[in-house]
C-alpha positions as CSV (number, residue, x, y, z in Angstrom):
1,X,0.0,0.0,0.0
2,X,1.4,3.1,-0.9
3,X,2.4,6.4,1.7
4,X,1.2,9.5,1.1
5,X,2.2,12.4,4.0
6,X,-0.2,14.9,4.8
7,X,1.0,18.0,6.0
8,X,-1.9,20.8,6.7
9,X,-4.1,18.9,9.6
10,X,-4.5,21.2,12.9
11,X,-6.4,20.8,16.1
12,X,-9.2,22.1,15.0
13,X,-12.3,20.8,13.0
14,X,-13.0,22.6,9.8
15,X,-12.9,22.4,6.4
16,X,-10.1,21.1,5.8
17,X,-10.1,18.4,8.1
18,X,-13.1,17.0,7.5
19,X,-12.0,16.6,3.4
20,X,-9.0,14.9,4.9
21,X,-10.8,12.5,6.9
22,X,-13.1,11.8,4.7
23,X,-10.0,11.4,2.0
24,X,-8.6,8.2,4.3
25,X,-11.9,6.8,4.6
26,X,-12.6,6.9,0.6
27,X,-8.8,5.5,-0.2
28,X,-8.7,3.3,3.0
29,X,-6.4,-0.1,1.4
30,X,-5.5,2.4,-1.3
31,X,-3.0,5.1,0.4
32,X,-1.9,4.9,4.0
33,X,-2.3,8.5,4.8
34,X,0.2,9.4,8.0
35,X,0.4,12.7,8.9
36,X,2.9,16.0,9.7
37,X,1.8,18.1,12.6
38,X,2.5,21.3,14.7
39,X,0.2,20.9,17.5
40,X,-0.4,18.6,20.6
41,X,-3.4,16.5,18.7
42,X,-5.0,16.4,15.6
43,X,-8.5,17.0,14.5
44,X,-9.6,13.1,14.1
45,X,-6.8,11.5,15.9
46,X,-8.7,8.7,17.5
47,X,-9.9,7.2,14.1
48,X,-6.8,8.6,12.1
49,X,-5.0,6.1,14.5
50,X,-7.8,3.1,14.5
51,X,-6.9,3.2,10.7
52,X,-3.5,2.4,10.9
53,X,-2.2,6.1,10.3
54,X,0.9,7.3,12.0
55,X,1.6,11.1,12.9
56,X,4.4,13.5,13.6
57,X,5.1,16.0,14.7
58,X,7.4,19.0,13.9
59,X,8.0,22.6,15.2
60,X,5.7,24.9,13.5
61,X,7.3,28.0,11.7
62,X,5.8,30.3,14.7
63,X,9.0,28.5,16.7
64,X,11.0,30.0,13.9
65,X,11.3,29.2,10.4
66,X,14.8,28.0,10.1
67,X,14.0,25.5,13.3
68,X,11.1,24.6,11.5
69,X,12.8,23.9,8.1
70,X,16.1,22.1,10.0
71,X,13.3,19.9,11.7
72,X,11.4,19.2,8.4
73,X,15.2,18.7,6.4
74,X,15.8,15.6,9.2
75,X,11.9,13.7,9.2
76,X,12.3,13.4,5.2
77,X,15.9,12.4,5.5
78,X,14.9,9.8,8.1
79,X,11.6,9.0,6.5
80,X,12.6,7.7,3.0
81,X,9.6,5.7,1.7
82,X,7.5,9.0,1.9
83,X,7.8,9.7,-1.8
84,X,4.5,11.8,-2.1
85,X,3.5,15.0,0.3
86,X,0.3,16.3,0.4
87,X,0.0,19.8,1.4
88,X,-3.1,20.9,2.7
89,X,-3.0,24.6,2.8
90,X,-4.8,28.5,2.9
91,X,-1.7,30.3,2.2
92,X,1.3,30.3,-0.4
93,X,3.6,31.5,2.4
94,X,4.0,28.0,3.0
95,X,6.2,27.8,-0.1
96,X,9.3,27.2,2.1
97,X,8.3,24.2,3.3
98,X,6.9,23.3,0.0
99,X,10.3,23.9,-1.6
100,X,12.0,22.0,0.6
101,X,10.2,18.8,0.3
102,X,11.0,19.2,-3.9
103,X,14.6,19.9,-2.6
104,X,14.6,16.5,-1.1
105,X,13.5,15.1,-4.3
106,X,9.5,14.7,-2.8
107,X,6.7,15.1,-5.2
108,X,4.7,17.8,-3.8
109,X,1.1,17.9,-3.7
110,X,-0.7,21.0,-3.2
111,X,-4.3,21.4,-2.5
112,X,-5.6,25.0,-2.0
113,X,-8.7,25.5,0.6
114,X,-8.9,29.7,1.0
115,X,-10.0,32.3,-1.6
116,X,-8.5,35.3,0.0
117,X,-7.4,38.2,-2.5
118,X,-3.9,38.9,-2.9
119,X,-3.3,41.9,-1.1
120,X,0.6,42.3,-0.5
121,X,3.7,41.6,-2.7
122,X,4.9,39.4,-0.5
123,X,2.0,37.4,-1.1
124,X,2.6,37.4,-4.4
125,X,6.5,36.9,-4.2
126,X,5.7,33.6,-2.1
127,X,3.1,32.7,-4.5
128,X,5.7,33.0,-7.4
129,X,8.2,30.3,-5.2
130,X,5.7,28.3,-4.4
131,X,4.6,27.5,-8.1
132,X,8.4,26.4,-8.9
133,X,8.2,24.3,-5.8
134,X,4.8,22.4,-6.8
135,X,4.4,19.1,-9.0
136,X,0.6,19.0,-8.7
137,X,-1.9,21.5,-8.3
138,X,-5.3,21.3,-6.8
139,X,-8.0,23.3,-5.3
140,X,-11.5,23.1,-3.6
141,X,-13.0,25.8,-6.2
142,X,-11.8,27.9,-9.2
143,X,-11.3,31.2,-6.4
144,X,-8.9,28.9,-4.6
145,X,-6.8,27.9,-7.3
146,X,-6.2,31.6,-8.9
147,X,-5.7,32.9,-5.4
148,X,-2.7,30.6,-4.5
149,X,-1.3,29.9,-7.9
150,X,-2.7,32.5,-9.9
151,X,-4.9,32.6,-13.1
152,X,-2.2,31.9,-15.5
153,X,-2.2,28.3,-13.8
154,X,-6.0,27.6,-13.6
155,X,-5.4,25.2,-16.5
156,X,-2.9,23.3,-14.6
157,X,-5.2,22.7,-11.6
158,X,-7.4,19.9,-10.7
159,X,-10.5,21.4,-8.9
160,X,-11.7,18.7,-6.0
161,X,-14.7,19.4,-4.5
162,X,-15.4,18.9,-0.4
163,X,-17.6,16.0,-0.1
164,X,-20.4,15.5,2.5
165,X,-23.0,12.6,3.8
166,X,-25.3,14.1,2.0
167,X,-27.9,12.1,4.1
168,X,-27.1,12.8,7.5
169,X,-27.8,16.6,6.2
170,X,-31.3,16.3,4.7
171,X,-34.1,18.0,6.5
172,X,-36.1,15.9,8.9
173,X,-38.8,17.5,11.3
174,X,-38.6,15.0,14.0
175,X,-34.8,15.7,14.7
176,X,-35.5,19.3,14.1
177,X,-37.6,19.0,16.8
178,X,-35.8,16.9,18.8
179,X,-32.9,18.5,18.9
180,X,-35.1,22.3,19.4
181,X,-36.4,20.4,22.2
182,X,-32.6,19.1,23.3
183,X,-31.3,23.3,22.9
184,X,-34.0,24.8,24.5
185,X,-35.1,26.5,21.6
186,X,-38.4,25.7,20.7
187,X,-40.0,28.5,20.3
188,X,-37.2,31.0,19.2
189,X,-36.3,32.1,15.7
190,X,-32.8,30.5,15.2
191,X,-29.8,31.6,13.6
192,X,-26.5,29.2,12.8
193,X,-23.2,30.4,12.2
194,X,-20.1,27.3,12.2
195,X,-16.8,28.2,11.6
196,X,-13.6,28.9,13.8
197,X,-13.7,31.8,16.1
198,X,-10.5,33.0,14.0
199,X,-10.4,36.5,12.1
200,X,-11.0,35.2,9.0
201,X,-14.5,33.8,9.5
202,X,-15.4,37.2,10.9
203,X,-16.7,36.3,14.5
204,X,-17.6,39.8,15.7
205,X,-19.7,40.6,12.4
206,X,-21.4,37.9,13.2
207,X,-22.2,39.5,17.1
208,X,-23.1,42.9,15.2
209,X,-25.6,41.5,12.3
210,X,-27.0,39.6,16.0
211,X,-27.1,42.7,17.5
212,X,-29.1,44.3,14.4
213,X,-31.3,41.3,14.5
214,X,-32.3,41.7,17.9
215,X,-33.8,45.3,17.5
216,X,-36.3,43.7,14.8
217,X,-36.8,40.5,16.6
218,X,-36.6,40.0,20.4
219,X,-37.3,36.0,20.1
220,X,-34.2,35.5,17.5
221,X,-31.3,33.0,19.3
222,X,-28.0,32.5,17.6
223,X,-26.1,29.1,17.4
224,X,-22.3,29.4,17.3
225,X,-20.8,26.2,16.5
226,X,-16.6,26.6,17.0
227,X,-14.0,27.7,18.7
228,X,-10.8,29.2,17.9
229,X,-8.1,31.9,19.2
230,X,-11.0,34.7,19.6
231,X,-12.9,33.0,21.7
232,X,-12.5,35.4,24.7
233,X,-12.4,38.3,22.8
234,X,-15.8,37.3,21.4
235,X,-17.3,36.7,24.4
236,X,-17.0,40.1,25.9
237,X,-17.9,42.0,22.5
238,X,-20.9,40.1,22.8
239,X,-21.4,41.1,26.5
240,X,-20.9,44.5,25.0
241,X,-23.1,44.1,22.5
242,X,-25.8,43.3,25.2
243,X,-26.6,39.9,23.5
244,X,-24.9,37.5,25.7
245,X,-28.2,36.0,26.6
246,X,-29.3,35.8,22.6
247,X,-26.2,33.4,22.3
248,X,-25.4,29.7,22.6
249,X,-22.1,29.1,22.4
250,X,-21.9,25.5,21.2
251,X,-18.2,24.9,21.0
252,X,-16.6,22.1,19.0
253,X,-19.8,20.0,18.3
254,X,-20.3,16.2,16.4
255,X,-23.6,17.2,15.7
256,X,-23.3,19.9,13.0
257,X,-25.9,18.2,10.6
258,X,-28.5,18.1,13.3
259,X,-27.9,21.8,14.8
260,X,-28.6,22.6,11.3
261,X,-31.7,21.2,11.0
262,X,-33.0,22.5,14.2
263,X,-32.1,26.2,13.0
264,X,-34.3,28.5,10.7
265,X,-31.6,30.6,8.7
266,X,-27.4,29.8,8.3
267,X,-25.2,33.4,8.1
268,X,-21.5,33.3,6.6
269,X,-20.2,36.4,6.9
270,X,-16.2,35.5,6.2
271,X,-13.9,38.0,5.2
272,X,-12.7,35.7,2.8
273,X,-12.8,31.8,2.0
274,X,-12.0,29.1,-0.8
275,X,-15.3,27.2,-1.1
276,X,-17.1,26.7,2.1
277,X,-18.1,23.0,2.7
278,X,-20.3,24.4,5.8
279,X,-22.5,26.3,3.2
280,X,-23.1,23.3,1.2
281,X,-23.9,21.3,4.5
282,X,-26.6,24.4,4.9
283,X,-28.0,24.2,1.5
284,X,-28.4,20.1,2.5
285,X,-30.3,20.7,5.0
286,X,-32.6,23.4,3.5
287,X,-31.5,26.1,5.1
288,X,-31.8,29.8,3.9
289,X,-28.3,31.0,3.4
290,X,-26.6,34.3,4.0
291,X,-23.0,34.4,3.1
292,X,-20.7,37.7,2.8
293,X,-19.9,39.0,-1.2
294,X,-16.1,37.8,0.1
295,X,-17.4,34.1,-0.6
296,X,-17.2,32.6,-4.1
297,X,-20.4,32.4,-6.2
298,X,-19.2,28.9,-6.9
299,X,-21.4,27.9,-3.1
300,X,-24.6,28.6,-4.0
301,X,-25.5,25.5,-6.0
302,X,-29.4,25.6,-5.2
303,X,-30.4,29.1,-5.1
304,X,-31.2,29.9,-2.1
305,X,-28.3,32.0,-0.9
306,X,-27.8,35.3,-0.7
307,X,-24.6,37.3,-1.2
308,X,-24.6,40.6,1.0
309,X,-22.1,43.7,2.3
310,X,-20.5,43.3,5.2
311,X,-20.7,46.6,5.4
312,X,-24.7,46.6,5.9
313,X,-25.2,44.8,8.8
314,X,-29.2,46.3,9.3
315,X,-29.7,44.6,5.4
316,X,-28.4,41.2,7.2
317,X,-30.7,41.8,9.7
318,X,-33.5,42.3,7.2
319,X,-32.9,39.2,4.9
320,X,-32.7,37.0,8.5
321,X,-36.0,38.1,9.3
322,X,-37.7,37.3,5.8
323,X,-36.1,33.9,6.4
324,X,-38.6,33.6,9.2
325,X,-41.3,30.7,8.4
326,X,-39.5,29.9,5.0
327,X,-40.6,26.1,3.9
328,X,-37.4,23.8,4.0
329,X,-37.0,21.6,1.1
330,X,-35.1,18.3,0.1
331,X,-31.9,19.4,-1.4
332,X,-30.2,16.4,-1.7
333,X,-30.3,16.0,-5.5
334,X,-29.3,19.5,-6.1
335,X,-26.4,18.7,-3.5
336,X,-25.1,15.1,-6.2
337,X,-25.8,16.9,-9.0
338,X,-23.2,19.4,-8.3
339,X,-20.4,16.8,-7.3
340,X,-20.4,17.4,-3.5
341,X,-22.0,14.1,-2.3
342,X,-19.5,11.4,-1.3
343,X,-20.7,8.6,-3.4
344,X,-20.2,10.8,-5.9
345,X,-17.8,8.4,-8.0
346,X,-16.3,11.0,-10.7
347,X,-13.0,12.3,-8.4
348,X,-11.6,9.0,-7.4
349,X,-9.8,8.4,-10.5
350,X,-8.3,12.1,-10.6
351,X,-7.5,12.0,-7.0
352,X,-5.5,8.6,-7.6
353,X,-3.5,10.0,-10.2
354,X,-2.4,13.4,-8.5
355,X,-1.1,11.3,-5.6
356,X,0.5,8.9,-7.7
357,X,4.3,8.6,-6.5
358,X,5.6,9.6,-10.2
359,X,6.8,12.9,-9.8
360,X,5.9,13.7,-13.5
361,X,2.4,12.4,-13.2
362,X,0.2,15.9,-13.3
363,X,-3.4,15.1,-13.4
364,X,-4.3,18.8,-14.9
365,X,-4.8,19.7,-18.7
């Protein structure tokens, strides 16, 4: 069975971890996936571990980058029969790392999860490294490939979509009410935000399009699933805010698709992203969906999402409230028809053949 190491996991459950887990489940017999890690634990360790996968770890480049690149330099000198790395990443500053790995004659991998605009030349100058560091390109959406390998390269990039159990998404009203019953939420007007309490998802927007909300609807609750390095910091701009009370902070939950179902409108409002696999979850379970104009188009795959300003917050609050009593609808074909259903069968084959030890394998045009 062949090794592919997986450099990108974190401690945290997102996005990207869940494609990754779900990636070793799909090639499980296939790949052994092992994995290269700068924290403590590891989203998924527990199962990761039941399947046979080993992990590492390594000093992170916030320990500094040359201790980071010495410690990187010995694992691939020690740890020959890796011949494939599969970088998992949201920025091209990693391009160090990535250059290092085609140093020690690796084939590099590299899958892009974020969207963000380029808004520095540094950015760009890593971006420009990075590309002569990579064998294979890929990308969750068409944002995410032109943002960390730009446009010129689109035609080189394989664009793999985030999967999800489509099923375990699909709206039910016994678990909606249920799980209502379970929140103590019954009777209140929900609204469901998941993602990391981390700038980039925009935490404290999310407080003031609450706070907005509030003044048209006193019964409205929001459900914040996540946690992340703002998690204090949110917690008192919401006690300044004066809607502690409107809040359940749910933490790192198991339960995502059911939380969903038992809510009556899903807000995004990121400052930026690559595809959001949370928003397709959403649209699964039938939810109305508000995300920020700073996500891709490329989400809304049944047409009922909205793109608004962050800079409005009182038109947030106005769309959340027309959401009120909206009739929720089976979305699971919409969901396989546009690739993001794991059974969907079409990406195995590509996936194969990007990972593929060969070093002059490309799976692009």
């Amino acid at each position: 069975m062949k090794k592919v190491l997986v450099y990108g996991m974190t401690n945290l459950t997102g996005g990207i971890e869940n494609y990754i887990y779900n990636l070793t489940k799909e090639f499980r017999g296939v790949f052994q996936f092992d994995f290269l890690i700068h924290f403590e634990s590891m989203a998924f360790e527990k199962e990761m571990r039941e399947n046979g996968s080993q992990i590492f770890y390594i000093p992170g480049k916030g320990q500094g980058i040359l201790t980071h690149l010495r410690a990187f330099f010995h694992f691939l000198r020690k740890h020959r029969e890796y011949r494939v790395i599969y970088f998992n990443v949201m920025d091209p500053i990693v391009f160090p790392t990535v250059m290092a790995a085609r140093l020690m004659g690796r084939k590099c991998v590299v899958h892009s999860h974020n969207g963000d605009m380029m808004k520095s030349k540094v950015q760009k100058i890593c971006r420009f490294f990075l590309n002569l560091a990579v064998n294979q390109r890929m990308s969750c959406a068409q944002c995410a490939s032109e943002y960390l390998f730009g446009k010129r390269k689109r035609k080189q990039t394989v664009v793999i979509h985030n999967k999800i159990d489509t099923e375990k998404y699909l709206f039910d009203q016994d678990v909606r009410a249920r799980k209502r019953r379970e929140l103590g939420i019954e009777d209140q007007f929900v609204i469901c935000h998941v993602g990391r309490l981390t700038h980039q998802k925009n935490p404290k927007g999310v407080i003031d399009i609450l706070a907005e909300t509030v003044k048209k609807d006193k019964d409205v609750i929001l459900l914040s699933v996540g946690t992340g390095d703002m998690k204090e910091e949110v917690r008192q701009y919401a006690k300044a805010k004066h809607v502690t009370e409107r809040i359940r902070f749910l933490g790192v939950r198991q339960d995502v698709n059911e939380i969903m179902q038992a809510s009556d409108v899903f807000i995004l409002p990121s400052f930026y992203e690559g595809l959001p696999i949370v928003g397709i979850e959403a649209q699964a379970s039938g939810l109305p969906c508000l995300f920020s104009d700073c996500v891709t188009r490329e989400t809304d795959i049944t047409g009922n999402c909205q793109f608004l300003s962050l800079d409005d917050k009182a038109r947030w609050a106005d769309e959340i409230i027309r959401c009120r009593g909206m009739e929720r609808n089976n979305q699971g074909q919409q969901v396989m028809k546009h690739g993001y259903d794991l059974k969907h069968p079409l990406d195995k084959n590509i996936i194969r053949k990007c990972l593929d030890s060969k070093r002059e394998k490309s799976c692009g045009k």
